[in-house]
C-alpha positions as CSV (number, residue, x, y, z in Angstrom):
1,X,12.2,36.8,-2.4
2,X,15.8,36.2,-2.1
3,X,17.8,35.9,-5.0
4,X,19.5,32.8,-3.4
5,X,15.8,31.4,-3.0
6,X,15.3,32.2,-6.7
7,X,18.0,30.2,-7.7
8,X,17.3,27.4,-5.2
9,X,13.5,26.8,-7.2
10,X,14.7,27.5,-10.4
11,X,17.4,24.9,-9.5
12,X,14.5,22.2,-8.0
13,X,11.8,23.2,-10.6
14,X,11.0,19.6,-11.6
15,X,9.5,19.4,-8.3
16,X,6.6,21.9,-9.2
17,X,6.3,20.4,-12.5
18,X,2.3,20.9,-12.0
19,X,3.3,24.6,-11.1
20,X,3.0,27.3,-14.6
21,X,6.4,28.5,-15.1
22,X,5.2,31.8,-14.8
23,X,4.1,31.3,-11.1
24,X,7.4,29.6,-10.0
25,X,9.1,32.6,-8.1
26,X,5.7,33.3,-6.6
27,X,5.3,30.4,-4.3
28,X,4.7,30.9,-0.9
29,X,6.8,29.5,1.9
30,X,4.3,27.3,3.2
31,X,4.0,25.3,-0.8
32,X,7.8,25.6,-1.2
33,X,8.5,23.8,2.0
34,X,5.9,20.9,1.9
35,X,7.4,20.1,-1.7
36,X,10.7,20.1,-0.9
37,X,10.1,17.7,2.5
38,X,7.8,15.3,0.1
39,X,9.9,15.2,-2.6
40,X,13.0,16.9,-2.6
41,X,16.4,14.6,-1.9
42,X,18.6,15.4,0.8
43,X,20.8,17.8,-0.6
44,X,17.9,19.8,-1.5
45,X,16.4,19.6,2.5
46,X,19.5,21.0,3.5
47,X,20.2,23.8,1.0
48,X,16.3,24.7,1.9
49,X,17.2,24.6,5.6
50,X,20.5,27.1,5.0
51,X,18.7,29.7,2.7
52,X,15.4,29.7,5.3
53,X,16.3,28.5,8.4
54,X,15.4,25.2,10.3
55,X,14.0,27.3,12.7
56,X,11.7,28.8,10.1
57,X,11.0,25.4,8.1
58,X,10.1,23.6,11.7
59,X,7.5,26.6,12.4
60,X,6.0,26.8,8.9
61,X,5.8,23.2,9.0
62,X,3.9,23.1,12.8
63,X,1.7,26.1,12.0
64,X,0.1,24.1,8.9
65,X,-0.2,20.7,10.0
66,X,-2.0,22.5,13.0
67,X,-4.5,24.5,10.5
68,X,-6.5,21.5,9.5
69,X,-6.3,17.5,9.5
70,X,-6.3,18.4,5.2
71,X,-3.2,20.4,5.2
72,X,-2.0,17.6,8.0
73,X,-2.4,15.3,5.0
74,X,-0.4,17.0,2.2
75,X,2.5,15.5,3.7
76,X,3.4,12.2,3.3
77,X,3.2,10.1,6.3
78,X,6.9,9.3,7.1
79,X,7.9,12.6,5.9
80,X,5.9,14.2,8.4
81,X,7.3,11.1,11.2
82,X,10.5,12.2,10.1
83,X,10.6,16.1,9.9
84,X,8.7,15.9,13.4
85,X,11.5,14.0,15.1
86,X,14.1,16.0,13.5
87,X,12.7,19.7,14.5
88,X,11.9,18.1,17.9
89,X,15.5,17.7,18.1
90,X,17.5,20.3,16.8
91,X,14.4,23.3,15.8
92,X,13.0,23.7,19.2
């Protein structure tokens, strides 16, 4: 893990407030992304698209609302409307 995505949790840990601080800098990509898109502002979408890629995001973000209609679920219904659009656009 990047030290830049280190600080980028550390900075958004109120997000993962059910998360043990312990467990914090081992999230995997696929976590760290769906709780930034549900719940995360703008500033912090952004920041998480520069430090990973929206290429990267887009993929991650496809490949698990693909898995199962559960993981489809974990995101919130416009989130997932608007992310969709948005890698549509400018990811693919």
């Amino acid at each position: 893990m990047s030290e830049e995505l280190k600080q980028f949790i550390n900075k958004n840990k109120s997000l993962f407030w059910y998360t043990p601080e312990s467990e914090l800098l081992n999230l995997d990509d696929s976590f760290l992304i769906e709780t930034i898109l549900n719940y995360g502002d703008w500033n912090a979408v952004k920041e998480l698209f520069k430090i990973l890629g929206i290429k990267t995001v887009a993929n991650t973000v496809f490949h698990d609302i693909n898995l199962s209609e559960r993981r489809r679920n974990n995101y919130n219904e416009q989130t997932l409307n608007f992310f969709t659009h948005l890698f549509n656009r400018y990811a693919q």
